[in-house]
C-alpha positions as CSV (number, residue, x, y, z in Angstrom):
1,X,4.9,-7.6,-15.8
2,X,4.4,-4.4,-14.6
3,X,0.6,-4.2,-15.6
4,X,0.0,-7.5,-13.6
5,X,2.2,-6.1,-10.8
6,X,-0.5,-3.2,-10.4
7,X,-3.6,-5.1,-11.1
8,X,-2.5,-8.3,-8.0
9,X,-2.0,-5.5,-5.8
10,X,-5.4,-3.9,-6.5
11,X,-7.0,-7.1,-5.8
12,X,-5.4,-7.5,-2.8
13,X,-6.4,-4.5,-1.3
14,X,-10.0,-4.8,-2.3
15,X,-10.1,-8.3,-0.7
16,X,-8.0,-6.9,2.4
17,X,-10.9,-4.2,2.5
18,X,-13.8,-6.9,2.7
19,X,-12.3,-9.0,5.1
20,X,-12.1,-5.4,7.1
21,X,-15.7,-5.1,6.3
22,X,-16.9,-9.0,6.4
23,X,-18.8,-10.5,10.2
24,X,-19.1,-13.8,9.2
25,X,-16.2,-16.0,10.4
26,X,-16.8,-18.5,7.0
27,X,-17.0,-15.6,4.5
28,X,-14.3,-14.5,6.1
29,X,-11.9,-17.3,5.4
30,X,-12.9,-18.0,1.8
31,X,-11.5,-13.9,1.2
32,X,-8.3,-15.0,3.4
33,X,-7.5,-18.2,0.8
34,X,-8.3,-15.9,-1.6
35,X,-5.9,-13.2,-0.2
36,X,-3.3,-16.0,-0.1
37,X,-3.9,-17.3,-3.4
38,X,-3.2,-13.4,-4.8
39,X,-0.1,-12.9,-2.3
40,X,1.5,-16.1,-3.9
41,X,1.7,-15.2,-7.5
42,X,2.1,-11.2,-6.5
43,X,5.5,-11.9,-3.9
44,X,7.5,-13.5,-7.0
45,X,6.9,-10.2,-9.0
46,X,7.2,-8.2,-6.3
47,X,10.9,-9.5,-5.8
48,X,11.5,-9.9,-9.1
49,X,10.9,-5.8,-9.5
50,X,12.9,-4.9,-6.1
51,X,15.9,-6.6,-7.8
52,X,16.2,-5.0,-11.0
């Protein structure tokens, strides 16, 4: 879990860092639904690990 843990959260700050970077408004939202789609399955571990 832990190994998945690391590697979500290194995908979400790479695509964090393009949106930073991105100037096109439509590029822009494709990395956002892909920011979400990476916060949604990294939240549950990410709780699951604060409550151990």
């Amino acid at each position: 879990m832990t190994q998945r843990l690391a590697q979500l959260q290194i995908e979400r700050n790479a695509i964090r860092s393009r949106i930073a970077g991105e100037r096109d408004v439509r590029q822009r939202l494709v990395l956002y639904e892909q920011l979400h789609r990476v916060a949604m399955e990294l939240s549950p571990l990410e709780r699951q690990l604060a409550a151990r």
